[in-house]
C-alpha positions as MATLAB code, in Angstrom:
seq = 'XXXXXXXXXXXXXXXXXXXXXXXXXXXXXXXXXXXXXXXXXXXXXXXXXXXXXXXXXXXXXXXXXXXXXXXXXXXXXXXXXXXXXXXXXXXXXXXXXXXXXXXXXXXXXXXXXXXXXXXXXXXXXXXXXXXXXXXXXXXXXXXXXXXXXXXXXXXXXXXXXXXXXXXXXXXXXXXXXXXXXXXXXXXXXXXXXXXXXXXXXXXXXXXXXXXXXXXXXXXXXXXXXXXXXXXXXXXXXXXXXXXXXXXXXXXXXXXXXXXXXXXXXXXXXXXXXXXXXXXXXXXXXXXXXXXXXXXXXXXXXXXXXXXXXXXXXXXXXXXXXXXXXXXXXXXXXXXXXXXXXXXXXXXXXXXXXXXXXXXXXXXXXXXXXXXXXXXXXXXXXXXXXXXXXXXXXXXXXXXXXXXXXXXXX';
ca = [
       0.000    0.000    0.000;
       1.231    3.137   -0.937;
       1.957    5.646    1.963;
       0.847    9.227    1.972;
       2.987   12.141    1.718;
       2.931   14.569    4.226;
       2.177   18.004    3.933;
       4.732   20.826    3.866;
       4.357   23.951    3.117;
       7.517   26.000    1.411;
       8.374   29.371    2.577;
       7.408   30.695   -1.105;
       4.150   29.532   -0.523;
       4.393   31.051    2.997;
       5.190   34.318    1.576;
       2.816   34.354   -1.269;
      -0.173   33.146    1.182;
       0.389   35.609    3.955;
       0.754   38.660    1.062;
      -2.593   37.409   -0.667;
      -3.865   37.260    2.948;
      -2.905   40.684    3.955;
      -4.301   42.567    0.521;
      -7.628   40.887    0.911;
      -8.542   42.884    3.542;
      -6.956   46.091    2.655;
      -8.785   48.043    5.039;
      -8.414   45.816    8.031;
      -4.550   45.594    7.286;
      -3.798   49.552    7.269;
      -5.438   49.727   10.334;
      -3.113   46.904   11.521;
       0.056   48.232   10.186;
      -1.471   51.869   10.937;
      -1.633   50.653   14.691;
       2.278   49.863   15.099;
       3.151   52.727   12.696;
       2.122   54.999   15.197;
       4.017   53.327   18.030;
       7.142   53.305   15.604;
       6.780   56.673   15.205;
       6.111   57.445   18.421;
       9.098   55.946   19.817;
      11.372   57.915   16.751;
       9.748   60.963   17.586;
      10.082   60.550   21.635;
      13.742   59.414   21.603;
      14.958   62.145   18.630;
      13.345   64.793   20.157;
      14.890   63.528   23.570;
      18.296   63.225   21.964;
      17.944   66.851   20.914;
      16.276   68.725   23.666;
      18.792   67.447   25.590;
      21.632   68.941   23.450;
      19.704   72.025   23.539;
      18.821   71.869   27.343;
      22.682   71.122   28.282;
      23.551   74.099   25.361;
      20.898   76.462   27.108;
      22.095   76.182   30.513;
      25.649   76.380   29.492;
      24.633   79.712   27.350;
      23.042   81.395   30.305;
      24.979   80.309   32.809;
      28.544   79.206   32.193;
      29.381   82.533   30.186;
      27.790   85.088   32.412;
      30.476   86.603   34.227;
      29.636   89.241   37.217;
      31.845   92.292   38.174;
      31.511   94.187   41.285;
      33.180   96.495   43.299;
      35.673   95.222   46.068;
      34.955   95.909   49.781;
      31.246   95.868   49.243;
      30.451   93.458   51.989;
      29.854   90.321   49.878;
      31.046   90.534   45.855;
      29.316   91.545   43.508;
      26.144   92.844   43.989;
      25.831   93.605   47.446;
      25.250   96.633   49.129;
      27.874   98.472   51.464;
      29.441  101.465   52.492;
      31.682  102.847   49.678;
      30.000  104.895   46.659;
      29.417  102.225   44.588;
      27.848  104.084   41.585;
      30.436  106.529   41.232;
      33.513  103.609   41.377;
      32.203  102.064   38.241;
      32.859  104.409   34.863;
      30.170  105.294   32.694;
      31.530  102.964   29.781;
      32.279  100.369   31.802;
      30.090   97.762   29.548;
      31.746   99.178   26.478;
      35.223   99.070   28.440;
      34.486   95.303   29.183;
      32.858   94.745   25.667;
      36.092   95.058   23.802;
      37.946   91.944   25.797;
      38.786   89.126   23.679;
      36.323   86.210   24.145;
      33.631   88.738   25.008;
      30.102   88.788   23.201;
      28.355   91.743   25.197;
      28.703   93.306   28.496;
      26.364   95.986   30.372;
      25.654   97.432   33.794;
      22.872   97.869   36.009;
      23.009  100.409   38.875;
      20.010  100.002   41.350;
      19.129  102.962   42.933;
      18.489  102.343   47.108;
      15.816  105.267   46.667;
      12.508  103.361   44.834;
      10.790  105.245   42.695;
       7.305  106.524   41.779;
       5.592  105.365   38.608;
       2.473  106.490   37.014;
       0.809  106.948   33.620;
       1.501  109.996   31.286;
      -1.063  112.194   31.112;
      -2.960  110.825   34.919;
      -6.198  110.779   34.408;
      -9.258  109.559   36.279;
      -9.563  106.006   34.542;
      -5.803  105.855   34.338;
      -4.289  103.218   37.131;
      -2.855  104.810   40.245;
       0.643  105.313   40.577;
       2.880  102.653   41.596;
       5.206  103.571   44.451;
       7.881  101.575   45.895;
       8.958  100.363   41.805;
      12.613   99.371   41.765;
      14.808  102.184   39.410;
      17.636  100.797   37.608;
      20.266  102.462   35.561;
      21.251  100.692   32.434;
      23.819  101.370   29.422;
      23.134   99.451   25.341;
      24.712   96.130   26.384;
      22.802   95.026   29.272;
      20.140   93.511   26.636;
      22.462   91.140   25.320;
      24.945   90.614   28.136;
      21.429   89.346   30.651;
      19.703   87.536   27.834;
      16.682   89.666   27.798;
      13.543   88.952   25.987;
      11.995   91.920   25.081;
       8.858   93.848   23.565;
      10.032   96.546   21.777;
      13.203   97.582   22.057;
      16.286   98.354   24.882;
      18.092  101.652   25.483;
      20.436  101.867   22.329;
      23.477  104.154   22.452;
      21.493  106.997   20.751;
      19.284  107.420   23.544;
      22.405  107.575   26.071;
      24.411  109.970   24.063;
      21.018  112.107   23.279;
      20.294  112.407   26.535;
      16.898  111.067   25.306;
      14.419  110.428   28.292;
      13.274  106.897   27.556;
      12.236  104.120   30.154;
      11.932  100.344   29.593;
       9.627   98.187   32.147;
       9.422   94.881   33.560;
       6.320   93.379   32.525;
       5.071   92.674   36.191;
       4.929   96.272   36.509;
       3.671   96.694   33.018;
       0.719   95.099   34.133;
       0.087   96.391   36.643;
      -0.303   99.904   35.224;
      -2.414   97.794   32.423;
       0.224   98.054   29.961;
       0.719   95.316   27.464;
       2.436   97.030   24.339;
       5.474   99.782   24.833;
       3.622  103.085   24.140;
       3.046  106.543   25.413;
       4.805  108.244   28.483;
       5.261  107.301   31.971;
       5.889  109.413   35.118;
       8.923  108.396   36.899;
       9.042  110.398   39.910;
       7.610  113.014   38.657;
       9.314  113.275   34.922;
       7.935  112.359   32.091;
       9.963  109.394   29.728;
       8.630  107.700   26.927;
       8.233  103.721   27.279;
       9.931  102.015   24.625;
      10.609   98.468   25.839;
       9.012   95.376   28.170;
      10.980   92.823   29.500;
       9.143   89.429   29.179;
      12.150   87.496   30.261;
      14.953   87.908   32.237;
      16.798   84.489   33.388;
      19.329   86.284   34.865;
      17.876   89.180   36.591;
      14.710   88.432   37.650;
      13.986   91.279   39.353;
      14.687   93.477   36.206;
      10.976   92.053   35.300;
       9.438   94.178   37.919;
      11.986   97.162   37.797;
      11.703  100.808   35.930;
      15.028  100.919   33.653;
      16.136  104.027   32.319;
      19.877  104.897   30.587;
      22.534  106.101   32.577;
      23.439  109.662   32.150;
      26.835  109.466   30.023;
      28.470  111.547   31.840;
      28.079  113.155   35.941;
      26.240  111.005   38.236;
      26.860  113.411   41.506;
      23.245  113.850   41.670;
      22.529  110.050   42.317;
      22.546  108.751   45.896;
      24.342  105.431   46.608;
      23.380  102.768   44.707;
      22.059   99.541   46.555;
      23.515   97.254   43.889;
      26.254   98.275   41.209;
      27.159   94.925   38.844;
      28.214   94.778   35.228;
      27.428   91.564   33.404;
      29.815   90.301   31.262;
      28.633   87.378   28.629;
      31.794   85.241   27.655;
      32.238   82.778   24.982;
      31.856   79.326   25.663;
      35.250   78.164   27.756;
      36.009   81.683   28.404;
      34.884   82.839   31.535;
      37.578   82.262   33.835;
      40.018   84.222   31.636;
      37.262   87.249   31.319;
      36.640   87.174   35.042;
      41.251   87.705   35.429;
      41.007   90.313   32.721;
      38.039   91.977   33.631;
      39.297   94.326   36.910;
      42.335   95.479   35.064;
      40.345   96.469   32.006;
      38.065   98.652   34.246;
      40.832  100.467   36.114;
      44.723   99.777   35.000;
      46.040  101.439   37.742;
      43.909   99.655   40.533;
      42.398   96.383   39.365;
      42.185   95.412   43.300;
      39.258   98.079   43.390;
      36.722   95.767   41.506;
      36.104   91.528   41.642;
      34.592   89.611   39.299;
      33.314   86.100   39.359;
      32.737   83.410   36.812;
      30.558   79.850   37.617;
      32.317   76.613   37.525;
      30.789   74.156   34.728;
      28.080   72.585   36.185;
      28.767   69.392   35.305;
      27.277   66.721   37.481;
      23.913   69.360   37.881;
      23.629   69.110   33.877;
      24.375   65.137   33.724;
      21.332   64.716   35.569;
      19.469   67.381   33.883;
      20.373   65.056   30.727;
      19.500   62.137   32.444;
      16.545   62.873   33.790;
      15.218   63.893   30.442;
      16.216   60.877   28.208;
      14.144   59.118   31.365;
      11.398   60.829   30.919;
      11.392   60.799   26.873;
      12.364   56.485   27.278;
       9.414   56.054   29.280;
       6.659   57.913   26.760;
       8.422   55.773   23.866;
       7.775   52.415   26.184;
       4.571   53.658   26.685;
       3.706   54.577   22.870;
       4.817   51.094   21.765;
       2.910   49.137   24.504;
      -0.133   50.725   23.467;
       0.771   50.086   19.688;
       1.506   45.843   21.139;
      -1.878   45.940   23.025;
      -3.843   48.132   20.125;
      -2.338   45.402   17.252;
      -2.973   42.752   18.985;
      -6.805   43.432   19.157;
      -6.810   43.706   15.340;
      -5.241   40.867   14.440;
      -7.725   39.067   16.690;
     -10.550   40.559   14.978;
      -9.140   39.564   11.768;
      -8.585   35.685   12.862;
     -12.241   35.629   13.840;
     -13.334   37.019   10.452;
     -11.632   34.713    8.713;
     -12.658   31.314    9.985;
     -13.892   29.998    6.599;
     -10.534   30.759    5.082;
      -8.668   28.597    7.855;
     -10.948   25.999    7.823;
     -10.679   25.723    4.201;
      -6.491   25.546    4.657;
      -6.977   22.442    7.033;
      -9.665   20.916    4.456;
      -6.941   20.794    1.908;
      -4.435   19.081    4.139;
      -2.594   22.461    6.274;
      -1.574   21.366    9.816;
      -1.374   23.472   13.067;
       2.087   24.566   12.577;
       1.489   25.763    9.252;
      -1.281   27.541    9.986;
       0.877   29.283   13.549;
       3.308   29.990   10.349;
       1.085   31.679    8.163;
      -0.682   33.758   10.290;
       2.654   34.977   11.691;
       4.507   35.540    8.425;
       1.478   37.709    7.844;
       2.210   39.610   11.394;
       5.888   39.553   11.180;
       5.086   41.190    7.279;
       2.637   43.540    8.348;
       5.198   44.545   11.476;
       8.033   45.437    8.841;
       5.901   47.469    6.233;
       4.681   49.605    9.879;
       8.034   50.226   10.632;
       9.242   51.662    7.977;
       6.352   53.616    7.627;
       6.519   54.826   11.166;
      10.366   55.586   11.262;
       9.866   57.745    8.096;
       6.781   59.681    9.207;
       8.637   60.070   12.568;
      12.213   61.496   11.357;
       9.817   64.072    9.126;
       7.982   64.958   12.459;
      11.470   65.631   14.383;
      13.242   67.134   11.450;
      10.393   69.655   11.291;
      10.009   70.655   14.922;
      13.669   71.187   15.113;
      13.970   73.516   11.912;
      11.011   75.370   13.304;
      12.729   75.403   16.823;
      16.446   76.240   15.471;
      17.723   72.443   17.303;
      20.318   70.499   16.183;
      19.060   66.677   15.520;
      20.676   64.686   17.066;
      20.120   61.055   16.815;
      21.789   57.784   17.072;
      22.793   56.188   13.824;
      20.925   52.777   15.028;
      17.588   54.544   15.529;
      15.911   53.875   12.479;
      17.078   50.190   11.977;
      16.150   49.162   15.473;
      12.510   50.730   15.214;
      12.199   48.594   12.358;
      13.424   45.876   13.891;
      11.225   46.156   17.192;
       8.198   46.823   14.326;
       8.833   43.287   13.401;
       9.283   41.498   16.067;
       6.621   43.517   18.001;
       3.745   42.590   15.398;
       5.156   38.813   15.534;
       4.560   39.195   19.267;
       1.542   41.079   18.770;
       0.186   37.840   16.306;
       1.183   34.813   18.517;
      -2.004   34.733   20.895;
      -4.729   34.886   17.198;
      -2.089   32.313   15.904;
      -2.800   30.115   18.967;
      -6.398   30.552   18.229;
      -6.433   30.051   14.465;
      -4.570   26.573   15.180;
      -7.603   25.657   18.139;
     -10.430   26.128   15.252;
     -11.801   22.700   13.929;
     -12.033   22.835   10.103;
     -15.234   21.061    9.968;
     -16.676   24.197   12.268;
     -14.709   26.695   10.564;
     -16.247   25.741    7.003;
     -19.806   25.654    8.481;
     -19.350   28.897   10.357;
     -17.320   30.600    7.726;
];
């Protein structure tokens, strides 16, 4: 008697059956590869973006913080920026920012003089629905290169050299005060104690002088100060190239005053490593865990659909173990179908998600960064995710009978 073959099925006919499969539902199998596209992406998106906030987090804290170099006046009870009993706004001269300006490695430099006096702030012409004035406001003196020296974000504009060497009576707010005189645009005149300036500027940010955002700033006179009383806080701030600080801070004194460079200190902050490793790490934390997240949901979301689709197509898998397909080659086929499905999703997902990141950083000036492996992993995890994602329907395909199957079908 002649025995009987066994069946096999070749991994042509694998192929071919789990592509036919997959097109026959065309709807059902973009939703599918739609599903772990999204988590693909998601997980390019959330670890690029990561990679290059973090560059830019690490580049904006070393901006604003490792090149800003303070100079104060010696003997003042403290460094820079405390009060004491010498005449601190006269020891400073009035182009001190420009003096400091014009030291190698030096982007900008300006100085603030705080009055210890406050002053008296009100709207120009005062009239009955006009907000009260605002006693007890903060007056600072300021030269051109304050703006850029303190990082300032600004409405409007800053004190500009004309202004200083005009004499021009101009006056720049912080917008805490701004508001409340009801002021959201740089127009018209203020009283400031009694004198009429015309408001040119807001500050909206200030990183490194906070209190400048609820402060009256106005330019110092170019010239004699002798009517001024003692200021509370005298500082210029110096902004250094990157790696440059230390040298600015030595040079700094002995630009100001040749003769007597003891007469003024400046200091300049150590890199901050270790604070902005775990700045760094705490971000790529954060950004790991939404791109675990986005492709659990993608697993859980798949997983669902390819379940649906097994139950929809009972007929068709009864009809495979009619014609003589066993278990295993239905676990195959519904697999090579997953495992197909997973690699199609992640190349679509990798590519939508570098076009996502590549935009948001043009529009936010970022360098990408990104590891080189990126890409080929996602599309990698795609694949094996979706085979993952199609083992439990699998199971269940193989559990059907095929006489039940054809009569349900």
């Amino acid at each position: 008697m002649r025995r009987q073959r066994a069946s096999v099925l070749r991994v042509r006919d694998q192929l071919t059956q789990a592509l036919t499969a997959l097109l026959e539902r065309p709807g059902r199998t973009a939703l599918s590869i739609g599903l772990v596209a999204v988590g693909a992406a998601l997980v390019v998106i959330v670890t690029a973006l990561g990679a290059s906030a973090e560059r830019q987090v690490s580049a904006r804290f070393d901006a604003l913080r490792a090149t800003a170099v303070q100079v104060g006046v010696a003997g003042s009870g403290g460094g820079p920026g405390t009060a004491g009993a010498a005449p601190l706004i006269r020891s400073f001269p009035a182009d001190a920012g420009d003096r400091l300006a014009r030291l190698r490695n030096v982007s900008a430099a300006g100085s603030l003089l705080i009055r210890t006096e406050d002053a008296e702030v009100a709207l120009s012409p005062v009239t009955v629905a006009a907000a009260p004035p605002l006693a007890g406001s903060q007056l600072v003196l300021s030269d051109p290169g304050l703006a850029d020296a303190a990082d300032l974000g600004l409405t409007g504009r800053w004190i500009d050299a004309g202004d200083v060497a005009e004499g021009r009576r101009v006056v720049v707010l912080g917008h805490l005060l701004a508001e409340r005189l009801g002021l959201t645009v740089p127009r018209g005149s203020l009283l400031v104690d009694g004198l009429s300036y015309s408001l040119v500027g807001i500050v909206e940010e200030s990183p490194l002088r906070p209190d400048l955002l609820d402060s009256v700033v106005i330019a110092r006179p170019a010239d004699d100060l002798g009517a001024w009383d003692v200021s509370a806080e005298s500082v210029v701030i110096v902004r250094s190239l990157p790696g440059a600080a230390q040298q600015v801070a030595a040079q700094a004194p002995r630009q100001l005053r040749p003769e007597d460079p003891a007469a003024f200190t400046a200091s300049a902050p150590q890199d901050p490593a270790e604070f902005r490793e775990s700045l760094e790490g705490d971000t790529k934390a954060v950004m790991q865990a939404f791109a675990v997240a986005g492709g659990g949901l993608g697993v859980l979301a798949t997983l669902l659909v390819w379940w649906s689709s097994v139950s929809a197509r009972r007929g068709a898998i009864g009809l495979w173990r009619a014609l003589g397909a066993t278990r295993p080659h239905v676990f195959r086929l519904i697999i090579t179908e997953c495992l197909a499905g997973g690699v199609v999703a992640g190349l679509v997902g990798s590519s939508a998600g570098l076009a996502v990141v590549a935009l948001v950083c043009l529009q936010r000036d970022w360098q990408l960064v990104m590891s080189p492996g990126l890409v080929p992993l996602t599309i990698v995890g795609s694949t094996v995710l979706g085979g993952l994602a199609g083992c439990l329907p699998a199971w269940q395909a193989t559990r059907m009978d095929p006489v039940d199957s054809l009569r349900t079908g």
